[in-house]
Steps between C-alpha positions, in 0.01 A plus 500: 500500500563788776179334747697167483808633580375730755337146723835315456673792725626379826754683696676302803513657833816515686319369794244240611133536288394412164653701173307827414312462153454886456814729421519832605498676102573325204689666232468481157517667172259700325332142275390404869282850500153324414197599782426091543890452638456848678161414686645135601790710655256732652286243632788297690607817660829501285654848376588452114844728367355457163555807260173610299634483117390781261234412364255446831657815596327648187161322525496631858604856413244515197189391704607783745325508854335178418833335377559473889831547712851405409613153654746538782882448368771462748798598242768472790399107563516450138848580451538163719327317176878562314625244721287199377509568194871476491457144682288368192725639288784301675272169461387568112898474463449145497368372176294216618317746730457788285344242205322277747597185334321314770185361458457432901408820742683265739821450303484874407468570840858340591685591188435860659593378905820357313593785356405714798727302677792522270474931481491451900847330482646703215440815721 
C-alpha cells in the first residue's frame, strides 16, 4: 500500500503552477523499512526518515563488509513525526473513525473532513 499512497501525493503551491507530486522526505516508522518502499523513495529523488528496526540492523551487521552501509537516518527530522501521530490520535477519538464503520472510501473520507473540522473549531 506505500507505492499507492506515495502517487496520490500532491502538494499545492502558494503560487501560480501545477501541485508538486514529490515531497521533500517522507517519514515513517520502522514497518515502512522494507528495500522495495526504500528504492521507490530513492528512485523519485525523495529522502526517507525511516528508522532501520533491529533485526535488518542484525542481518546487515552479521554479513559484515558485504552486509553493506547503514541507511541514512535524520533523527532530528524525526522528532517532527510526534506531531502526526498525535493528530491521528485526536481523529481515532472518534469511534466511527477509529472502527471504520463505513463501507465507502468516499463517506470515510468526510466522516474524517467533519471531524477535522470540528477539532479546528474546538481549538
Amino acid at each position: 500500500m506505500f507505492a499507492p499512497v506515495i502517487d496520490t501525493i500532491s502538494v499545492p503551491r502558494l503560487g501560480p503552477g501545477r501541485a508538486r507530486t514529490r515531497p521533500d522526505a517522507v517519514m515513517g516508522d520502522k514497518a515502512y523499512s522494507s528495500r522495495a518502499n526504500r528504492e521507490l523513495l530513492r528512485s523519485r529523488n525523495i529522502k526517507a526518515v525511516i528508522p532501520e528496526p533491529a533485526d535488518q540492523i542484525a542481518n546487515r551487521k552479521r554479513k559484515g563488509s558485504r552486509g553493506g552501509r547503514p541507511v541514512a537516518f535524520d533523527s532530528h527530522a524525526y522528532k517532527g513525526r510526534a506531531a502526526v501521530e498525535q493528530s491521528f490520535n485526536l481523529f481515532k477519538q472518534w469511534r466511527g473513525i477509529a472502527t471504520r464503520y463505513d463501507k465507502l472510501a468516499q463517506t470515510y473520507r468526510a466522516g474524517v473532513a467533519l471531524y477535522a473540522v470540528l477539532i479546528w473549531l474546538r481549538q
